[in-house]
N, CA and C atoms as a LAMMPS dump frame, in Angstrom:
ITEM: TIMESTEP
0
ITEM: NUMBER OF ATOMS
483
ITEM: BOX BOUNDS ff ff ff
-5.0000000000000000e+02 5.0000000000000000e+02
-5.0000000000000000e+02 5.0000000000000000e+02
-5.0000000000000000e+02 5.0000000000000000e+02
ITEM: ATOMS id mol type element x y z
1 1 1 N 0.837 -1.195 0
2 1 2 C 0 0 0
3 1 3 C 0.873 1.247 0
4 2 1 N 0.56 2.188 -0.441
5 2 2 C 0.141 3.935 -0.356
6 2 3 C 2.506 3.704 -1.56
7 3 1 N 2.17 2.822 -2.514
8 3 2 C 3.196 3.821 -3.435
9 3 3 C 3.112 5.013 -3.731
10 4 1 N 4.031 5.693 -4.062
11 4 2 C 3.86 7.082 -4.917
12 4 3 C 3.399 6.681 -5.875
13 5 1 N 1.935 7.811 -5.722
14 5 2 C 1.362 8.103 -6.488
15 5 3 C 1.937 9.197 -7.998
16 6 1 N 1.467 8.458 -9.06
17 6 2 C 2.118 9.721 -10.29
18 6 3 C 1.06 10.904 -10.77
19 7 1 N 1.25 11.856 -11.363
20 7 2 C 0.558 13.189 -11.286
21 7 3 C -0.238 12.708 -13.061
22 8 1 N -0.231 11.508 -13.379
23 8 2 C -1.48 10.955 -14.337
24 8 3 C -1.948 10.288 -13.463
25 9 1 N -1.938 9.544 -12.634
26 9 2 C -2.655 8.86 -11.604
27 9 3 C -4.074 9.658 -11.007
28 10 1 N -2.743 11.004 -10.222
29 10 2 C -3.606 11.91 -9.715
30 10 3 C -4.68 12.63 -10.252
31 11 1 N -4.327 13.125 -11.984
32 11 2 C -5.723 13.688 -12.718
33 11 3 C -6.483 12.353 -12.677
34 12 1 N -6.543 11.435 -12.992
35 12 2 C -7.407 10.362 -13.172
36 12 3 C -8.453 10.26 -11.959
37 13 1 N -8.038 10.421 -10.772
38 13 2 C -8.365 10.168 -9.486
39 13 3 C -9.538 11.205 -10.047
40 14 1 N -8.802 12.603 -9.669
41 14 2 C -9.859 13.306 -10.064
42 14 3 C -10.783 13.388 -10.934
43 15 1 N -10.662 12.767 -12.156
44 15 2 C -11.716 12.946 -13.276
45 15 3 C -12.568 11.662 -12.787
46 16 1 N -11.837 10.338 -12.233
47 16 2 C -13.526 9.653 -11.945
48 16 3 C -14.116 10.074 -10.739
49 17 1 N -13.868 11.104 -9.478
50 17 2 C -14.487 11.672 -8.671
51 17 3 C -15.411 12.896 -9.025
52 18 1 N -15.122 13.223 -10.085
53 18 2 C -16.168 13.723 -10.557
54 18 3 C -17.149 13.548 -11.449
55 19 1 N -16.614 11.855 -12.35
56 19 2 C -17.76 11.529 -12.712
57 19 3 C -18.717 10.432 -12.207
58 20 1 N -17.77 9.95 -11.261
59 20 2 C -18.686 8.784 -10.563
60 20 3 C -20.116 9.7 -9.235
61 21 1 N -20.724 9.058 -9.704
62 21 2 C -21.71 9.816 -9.157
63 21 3 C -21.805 9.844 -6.925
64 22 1 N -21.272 8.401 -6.66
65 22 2 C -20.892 7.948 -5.242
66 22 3 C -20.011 9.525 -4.466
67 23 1 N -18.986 9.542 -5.46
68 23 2 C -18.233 10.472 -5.048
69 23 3 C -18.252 11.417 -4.455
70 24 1 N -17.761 12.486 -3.784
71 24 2 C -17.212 13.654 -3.791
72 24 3 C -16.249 14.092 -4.77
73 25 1 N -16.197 14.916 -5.157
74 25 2 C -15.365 15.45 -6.292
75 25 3 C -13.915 15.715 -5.756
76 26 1 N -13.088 15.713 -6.264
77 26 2 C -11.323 16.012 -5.629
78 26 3 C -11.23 16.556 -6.744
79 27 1 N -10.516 18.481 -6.636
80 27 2 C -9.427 18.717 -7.546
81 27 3 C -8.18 18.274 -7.436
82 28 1 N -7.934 18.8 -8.248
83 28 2 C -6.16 17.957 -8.552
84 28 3 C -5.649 18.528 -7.684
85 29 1 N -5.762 19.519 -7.458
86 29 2 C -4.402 20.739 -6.32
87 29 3 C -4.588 20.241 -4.812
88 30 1 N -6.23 19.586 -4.754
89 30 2 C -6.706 19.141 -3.258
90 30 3 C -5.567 17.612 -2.909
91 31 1 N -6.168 16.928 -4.457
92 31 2 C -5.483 15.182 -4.158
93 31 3 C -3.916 15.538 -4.098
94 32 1 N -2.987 16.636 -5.183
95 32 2 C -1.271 16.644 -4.472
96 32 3 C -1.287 16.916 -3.786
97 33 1 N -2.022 17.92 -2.565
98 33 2 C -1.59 18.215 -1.096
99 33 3 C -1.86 16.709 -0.674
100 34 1 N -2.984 16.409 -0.814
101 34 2 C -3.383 15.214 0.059
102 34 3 C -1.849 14.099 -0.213
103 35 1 N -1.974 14.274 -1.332
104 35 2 C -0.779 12.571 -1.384
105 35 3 C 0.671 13.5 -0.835
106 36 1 N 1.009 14.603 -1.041
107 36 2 C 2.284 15.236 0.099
108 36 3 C 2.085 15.107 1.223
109 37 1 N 1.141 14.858 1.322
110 37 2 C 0.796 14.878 2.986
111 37 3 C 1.074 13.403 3.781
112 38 1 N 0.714 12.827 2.642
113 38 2 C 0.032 10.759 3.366
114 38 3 C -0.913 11.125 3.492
115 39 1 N -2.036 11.297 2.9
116 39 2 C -3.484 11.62 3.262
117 39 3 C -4.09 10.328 2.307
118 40 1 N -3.49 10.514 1.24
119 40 2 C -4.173 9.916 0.151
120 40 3 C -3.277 8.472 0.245
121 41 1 N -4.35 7.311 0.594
122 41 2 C -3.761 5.963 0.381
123 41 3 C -4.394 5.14 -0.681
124 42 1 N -3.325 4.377 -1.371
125 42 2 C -3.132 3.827 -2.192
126 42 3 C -3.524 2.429 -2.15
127 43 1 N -3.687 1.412 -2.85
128 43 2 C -3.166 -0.359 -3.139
129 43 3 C -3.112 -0.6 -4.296
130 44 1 N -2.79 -0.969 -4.36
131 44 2 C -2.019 -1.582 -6.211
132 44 3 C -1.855 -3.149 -5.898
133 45 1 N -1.8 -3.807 -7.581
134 45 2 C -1.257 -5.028 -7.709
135 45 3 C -0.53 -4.955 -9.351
136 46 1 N 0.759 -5.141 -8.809
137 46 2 C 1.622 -5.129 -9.568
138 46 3 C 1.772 -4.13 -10.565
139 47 1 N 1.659 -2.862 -9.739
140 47 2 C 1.894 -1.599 -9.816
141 47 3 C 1.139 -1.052 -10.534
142 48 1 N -0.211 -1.644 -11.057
143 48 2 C -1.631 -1.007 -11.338
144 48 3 C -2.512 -0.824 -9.9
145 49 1 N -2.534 0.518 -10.367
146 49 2 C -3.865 1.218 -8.791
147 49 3 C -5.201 0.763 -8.864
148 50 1 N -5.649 0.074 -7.895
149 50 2 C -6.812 -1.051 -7.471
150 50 3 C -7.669 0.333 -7.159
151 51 1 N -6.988 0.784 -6.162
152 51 2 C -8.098 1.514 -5.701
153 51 3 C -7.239 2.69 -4.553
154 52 1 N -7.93 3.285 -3.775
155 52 2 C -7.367 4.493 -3.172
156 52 3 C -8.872 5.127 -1.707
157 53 1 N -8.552 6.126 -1.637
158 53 2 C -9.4 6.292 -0.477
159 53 3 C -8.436 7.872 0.407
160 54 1 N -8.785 8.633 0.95
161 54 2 C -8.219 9.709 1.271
162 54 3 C -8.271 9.351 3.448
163 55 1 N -7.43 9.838 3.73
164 55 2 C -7.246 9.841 5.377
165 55 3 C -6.774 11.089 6.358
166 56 1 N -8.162 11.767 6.116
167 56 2 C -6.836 13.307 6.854
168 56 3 C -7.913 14.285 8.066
169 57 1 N -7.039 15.135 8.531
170 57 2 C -7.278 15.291 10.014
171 57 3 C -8.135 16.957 9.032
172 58 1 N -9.043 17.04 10.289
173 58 2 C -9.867 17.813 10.41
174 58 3 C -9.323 18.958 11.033
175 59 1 N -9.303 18.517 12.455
176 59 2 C -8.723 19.272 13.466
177 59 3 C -7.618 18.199 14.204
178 60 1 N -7.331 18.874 15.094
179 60 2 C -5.761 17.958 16.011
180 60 3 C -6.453 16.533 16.146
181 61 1 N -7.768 16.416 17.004
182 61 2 C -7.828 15.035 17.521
183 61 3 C -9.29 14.352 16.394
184 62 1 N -9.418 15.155 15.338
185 62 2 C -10.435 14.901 14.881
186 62 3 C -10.21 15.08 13.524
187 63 1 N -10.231 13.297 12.388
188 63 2 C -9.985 12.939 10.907
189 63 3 C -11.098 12.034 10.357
190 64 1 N -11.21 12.51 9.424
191 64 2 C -12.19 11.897 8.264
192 64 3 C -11.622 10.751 7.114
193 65 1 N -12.421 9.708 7.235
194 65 2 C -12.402 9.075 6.495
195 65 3 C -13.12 9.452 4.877
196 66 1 N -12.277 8.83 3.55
197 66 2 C -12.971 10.039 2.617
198 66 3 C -12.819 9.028 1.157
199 67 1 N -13.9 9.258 0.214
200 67 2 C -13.503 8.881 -1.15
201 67 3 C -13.098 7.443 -1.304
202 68 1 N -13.91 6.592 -0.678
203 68 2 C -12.947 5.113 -1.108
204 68 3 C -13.257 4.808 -2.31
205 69 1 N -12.853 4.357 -3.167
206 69 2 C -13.289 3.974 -4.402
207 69 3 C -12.37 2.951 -4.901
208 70 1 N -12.598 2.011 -5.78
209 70 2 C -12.11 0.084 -5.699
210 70 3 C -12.381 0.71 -7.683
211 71 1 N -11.379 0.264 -8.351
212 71 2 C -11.636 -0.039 -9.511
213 71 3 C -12.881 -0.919 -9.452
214 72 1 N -13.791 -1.036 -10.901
215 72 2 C -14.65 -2.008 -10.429
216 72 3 C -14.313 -3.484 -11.268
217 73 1 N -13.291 -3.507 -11.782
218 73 2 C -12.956 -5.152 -11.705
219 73 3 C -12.283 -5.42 -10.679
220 74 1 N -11.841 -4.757 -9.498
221 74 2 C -11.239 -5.409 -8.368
222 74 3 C -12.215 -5.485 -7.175
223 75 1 N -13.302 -4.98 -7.665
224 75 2 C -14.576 -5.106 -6.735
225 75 3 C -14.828 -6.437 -6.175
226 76 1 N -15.948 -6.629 -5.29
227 76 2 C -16.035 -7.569 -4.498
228 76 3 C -14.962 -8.741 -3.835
229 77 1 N -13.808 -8.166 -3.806
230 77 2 C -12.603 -8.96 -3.306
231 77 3 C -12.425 -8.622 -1.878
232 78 1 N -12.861 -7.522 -1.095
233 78 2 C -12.332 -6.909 0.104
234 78 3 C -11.889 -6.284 0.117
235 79 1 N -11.015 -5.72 -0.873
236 79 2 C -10.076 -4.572 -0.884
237 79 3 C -10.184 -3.443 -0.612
238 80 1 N -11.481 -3.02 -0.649
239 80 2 C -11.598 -1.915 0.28
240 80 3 C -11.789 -1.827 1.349
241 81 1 N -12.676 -3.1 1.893
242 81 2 C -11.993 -3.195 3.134
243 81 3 C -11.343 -3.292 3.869
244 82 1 N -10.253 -3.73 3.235
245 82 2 C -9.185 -3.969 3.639
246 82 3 C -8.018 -2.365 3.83
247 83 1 N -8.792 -1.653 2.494
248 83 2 C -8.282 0.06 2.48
249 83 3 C -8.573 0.36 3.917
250 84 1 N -9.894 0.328 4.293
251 84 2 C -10.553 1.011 5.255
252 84 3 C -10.03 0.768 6.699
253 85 1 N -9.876 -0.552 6.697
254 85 2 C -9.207 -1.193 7.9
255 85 3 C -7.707 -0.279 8.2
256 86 1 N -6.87 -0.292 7.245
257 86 2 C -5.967 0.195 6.96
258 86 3 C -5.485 1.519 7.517
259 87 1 N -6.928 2.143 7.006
260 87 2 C -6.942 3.781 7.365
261 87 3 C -7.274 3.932 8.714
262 88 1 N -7.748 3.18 9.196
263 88 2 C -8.753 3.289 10.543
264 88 3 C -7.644 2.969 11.537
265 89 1 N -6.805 2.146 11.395
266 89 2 C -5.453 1.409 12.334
267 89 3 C -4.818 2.946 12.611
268 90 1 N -4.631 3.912 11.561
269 90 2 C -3.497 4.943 11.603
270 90 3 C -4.627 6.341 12.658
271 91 1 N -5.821 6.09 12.467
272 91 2 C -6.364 7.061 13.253
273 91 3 C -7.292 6.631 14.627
274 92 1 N -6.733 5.079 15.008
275 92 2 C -7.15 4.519 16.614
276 92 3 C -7.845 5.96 17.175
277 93 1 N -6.671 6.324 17.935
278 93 2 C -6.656 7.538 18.746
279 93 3 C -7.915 8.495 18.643
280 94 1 N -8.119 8.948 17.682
281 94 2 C -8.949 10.042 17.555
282 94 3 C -10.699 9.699 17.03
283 95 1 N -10.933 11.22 16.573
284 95 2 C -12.497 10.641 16.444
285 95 3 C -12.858 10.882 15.017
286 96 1 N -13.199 10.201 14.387
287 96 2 C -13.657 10.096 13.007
288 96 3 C -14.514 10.139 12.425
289 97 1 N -14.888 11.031 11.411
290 97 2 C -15.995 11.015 10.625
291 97 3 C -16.266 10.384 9.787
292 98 1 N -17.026 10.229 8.699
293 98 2 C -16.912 9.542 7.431
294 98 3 C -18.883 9.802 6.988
295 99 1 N -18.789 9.804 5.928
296 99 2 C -20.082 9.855 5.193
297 99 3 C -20.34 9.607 3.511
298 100 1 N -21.097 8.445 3.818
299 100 2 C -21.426 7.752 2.468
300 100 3 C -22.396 7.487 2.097
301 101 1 N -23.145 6.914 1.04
302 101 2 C -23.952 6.799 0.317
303 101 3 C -23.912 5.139 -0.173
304 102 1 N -22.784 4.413 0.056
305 102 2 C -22.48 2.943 -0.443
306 102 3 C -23.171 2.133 0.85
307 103 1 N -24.581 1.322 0.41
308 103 2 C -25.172 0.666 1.533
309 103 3 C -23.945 -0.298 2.146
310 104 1 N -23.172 -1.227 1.261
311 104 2 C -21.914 -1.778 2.147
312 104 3 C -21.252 -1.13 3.232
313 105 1 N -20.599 -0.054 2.367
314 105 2 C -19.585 0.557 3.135
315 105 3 C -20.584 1.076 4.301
316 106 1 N -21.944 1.715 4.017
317 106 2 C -22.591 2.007 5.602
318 106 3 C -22.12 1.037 6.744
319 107 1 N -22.683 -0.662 6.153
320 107 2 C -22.798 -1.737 7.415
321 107 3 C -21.459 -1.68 7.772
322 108 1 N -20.021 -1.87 6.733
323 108 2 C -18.824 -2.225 7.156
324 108 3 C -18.595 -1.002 8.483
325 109 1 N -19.206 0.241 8.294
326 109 2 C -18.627 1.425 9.436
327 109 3 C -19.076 1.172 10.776
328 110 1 N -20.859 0.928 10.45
329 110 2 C -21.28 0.14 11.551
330 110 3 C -20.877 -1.014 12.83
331 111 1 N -19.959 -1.943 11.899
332 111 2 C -19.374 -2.838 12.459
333 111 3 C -17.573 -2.627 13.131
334 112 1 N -17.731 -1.402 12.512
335 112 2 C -16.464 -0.938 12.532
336 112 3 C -16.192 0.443 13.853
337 113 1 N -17.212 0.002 14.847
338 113 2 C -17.323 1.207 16.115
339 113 3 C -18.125 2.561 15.421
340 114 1 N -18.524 2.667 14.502
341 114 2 C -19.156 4.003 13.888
342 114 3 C -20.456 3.731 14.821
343 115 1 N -21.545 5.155 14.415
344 115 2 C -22.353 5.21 14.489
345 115 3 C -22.914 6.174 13.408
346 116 1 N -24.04 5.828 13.225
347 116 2 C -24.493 6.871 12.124
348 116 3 C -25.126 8.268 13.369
349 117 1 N -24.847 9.062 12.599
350 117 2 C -25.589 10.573 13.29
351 117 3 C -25.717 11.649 12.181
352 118 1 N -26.514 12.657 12.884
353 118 2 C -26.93 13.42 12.15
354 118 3 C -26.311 14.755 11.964
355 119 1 N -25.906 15.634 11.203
356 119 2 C -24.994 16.682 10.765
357 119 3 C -25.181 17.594 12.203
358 120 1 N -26.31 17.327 13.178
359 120 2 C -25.779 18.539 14.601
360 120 3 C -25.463 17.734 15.334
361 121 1 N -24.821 16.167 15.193
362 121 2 C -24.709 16.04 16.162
363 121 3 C -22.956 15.826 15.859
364 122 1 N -22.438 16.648 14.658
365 122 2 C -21.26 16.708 14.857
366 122 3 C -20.755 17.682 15.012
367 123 1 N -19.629 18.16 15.752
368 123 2 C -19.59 19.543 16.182
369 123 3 C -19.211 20.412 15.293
370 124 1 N -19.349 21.811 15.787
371 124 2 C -19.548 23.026 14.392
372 124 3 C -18.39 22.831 13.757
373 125 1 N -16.844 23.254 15.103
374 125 2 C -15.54 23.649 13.838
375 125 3 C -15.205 21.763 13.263
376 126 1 N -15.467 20.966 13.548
377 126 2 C -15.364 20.118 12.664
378 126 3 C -15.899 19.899 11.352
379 127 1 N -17.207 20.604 10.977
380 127 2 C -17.938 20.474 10.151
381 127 3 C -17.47 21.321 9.454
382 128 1 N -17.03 23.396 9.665
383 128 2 C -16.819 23.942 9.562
384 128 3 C -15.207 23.941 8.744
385 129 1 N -14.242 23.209 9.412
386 129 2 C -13.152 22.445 8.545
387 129 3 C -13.05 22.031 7.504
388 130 1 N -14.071 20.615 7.688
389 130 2 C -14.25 20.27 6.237
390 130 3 C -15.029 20.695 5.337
391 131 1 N -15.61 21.644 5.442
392 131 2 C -15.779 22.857 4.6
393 131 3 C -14.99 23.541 3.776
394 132 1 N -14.515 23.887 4.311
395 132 2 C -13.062 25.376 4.071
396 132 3 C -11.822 23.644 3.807
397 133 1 N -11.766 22.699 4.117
398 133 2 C -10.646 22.197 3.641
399 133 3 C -10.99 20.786 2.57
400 134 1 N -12.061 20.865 2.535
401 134 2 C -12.69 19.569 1.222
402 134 3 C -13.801 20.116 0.431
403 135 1 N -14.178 20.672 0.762
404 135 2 C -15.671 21.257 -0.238
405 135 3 C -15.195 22.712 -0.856
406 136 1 N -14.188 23.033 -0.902
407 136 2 C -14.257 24.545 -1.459
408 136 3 C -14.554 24.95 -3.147
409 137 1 N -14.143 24.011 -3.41
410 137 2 C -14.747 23.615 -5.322
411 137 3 C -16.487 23.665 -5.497
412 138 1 N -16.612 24.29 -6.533
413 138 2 C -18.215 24.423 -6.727
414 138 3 C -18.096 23.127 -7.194
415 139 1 N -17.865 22.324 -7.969
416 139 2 C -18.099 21.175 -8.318
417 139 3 C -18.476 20.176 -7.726
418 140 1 N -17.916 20.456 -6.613
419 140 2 C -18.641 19.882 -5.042
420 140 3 C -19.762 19.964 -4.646
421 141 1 N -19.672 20.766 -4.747
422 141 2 C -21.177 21.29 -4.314
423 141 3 C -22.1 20.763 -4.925
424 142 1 N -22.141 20.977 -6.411
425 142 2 C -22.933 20.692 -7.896
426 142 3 C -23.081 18.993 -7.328
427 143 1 N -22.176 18.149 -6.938
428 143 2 C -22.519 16.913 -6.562
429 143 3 C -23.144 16.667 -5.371
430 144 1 N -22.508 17.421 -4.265
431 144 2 C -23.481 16.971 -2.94
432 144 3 C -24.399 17.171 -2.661
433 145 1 N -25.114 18.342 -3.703
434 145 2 C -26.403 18.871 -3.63
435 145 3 C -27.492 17.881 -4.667
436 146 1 N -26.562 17.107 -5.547
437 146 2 C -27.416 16.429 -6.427
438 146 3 C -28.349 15.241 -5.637
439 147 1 N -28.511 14 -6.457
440 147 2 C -28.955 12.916 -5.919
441 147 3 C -28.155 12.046 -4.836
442 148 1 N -27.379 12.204 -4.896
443 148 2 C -26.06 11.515 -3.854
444 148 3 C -26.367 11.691 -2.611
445 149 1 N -26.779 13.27 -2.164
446 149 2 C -26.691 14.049 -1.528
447 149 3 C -27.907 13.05 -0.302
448 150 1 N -29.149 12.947 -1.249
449 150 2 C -30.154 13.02 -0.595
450 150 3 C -30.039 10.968 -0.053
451 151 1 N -29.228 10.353 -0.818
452 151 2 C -29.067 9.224 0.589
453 151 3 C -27.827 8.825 0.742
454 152 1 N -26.993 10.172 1.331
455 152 2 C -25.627 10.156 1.803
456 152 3 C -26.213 10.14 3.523
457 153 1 N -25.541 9.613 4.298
458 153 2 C -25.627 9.388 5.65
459 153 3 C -24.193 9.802 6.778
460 154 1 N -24.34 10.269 7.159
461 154 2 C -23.505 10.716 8.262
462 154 3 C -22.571 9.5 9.559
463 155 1 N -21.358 9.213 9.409
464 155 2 C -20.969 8.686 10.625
465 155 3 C -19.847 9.155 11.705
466 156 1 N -19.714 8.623 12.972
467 156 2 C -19.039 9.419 13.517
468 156 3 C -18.774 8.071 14.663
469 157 1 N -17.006 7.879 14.597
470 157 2 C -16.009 7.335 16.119
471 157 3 C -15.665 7.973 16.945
472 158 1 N -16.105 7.537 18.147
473 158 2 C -14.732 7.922 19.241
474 158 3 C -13.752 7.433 19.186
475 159 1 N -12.825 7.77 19.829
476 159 2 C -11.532 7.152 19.784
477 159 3 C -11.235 6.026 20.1
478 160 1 N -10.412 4.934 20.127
479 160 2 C -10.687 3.815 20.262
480 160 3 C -9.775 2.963 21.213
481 161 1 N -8.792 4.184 21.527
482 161 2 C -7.875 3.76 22.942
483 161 3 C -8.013 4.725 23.772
């Protein structure tokens, strides 16, 4: 997991986040901070990208889970669960958000210490964050406001040590 990523990789990322409808949209300038960062994790097999998924902090004790997306011939193997697992090991500690629209990925969060809740019951500057640090693209918007929008669901961890 999480090779360097290449900057055709990275437009790609972005062009199916904005056309896959599941998505949130990523510009390109959002996904190179993210992959300078380690935000953006990777899996590959044999140095073709399976799939990917984003991991980054909100505030100090508080990170979002973000964007998983599985090529879909590597679908139904686990592999994203196995992403998710992945991501979730590196943010034990803290408290996590995540919000999707994939009935799987709902149950896997479920089982995974989440709870689903509702947008007040997460606090303002967290919400307020990922605002100003993931949604600032109208294109974003143009998607979360679409159909996605209306059975996207809200989750939220405590910390887990």
């Amino acid at each position: 997991m999480d090779e360097k990523i290449t900057d055709r990789e990275l437009r790609e990322i972005s062009q199916i986040s904005l056309a896959d409808p599941h998505l949130s949209f990523r510009p390109l300038s959002l996904l190179k901070q993210s992959a300078e960062k380690g935000h953006l994790l990777t899996i590959r097999r044999r140095r073709a990208l399976m799939g990917w998924m984003e991991c980054f902090p909100l505030l100090r004790d508080y990170w979002s889970v973000s964007s998983l997306y599985i090529r879909p011939s590597y679908r139904g193997k686990r592999i994203g669960i196995n992403l998710l697992l992945h991501a979730l090991r590196s943010v034990e500690n803290k408290y996590v958000y995540a919000a999707t629209a994939n009935p799987r990925l709902k149950r896997e969060l479920l089982g995974r210490g989440f709870r689903r809740v509702s947008l007040r019951e997460i606090p303002i500057p967290v919400l307020f964050s990922l605002v100003i640090k993931r949604y600032s693209d109208p294109r974003t918007w143009n998607k979360l406001l679409g159909k996605t929008f209306q059975s996207l669901q809200h989750f939220w961890r405590m910390p887990q040590k």
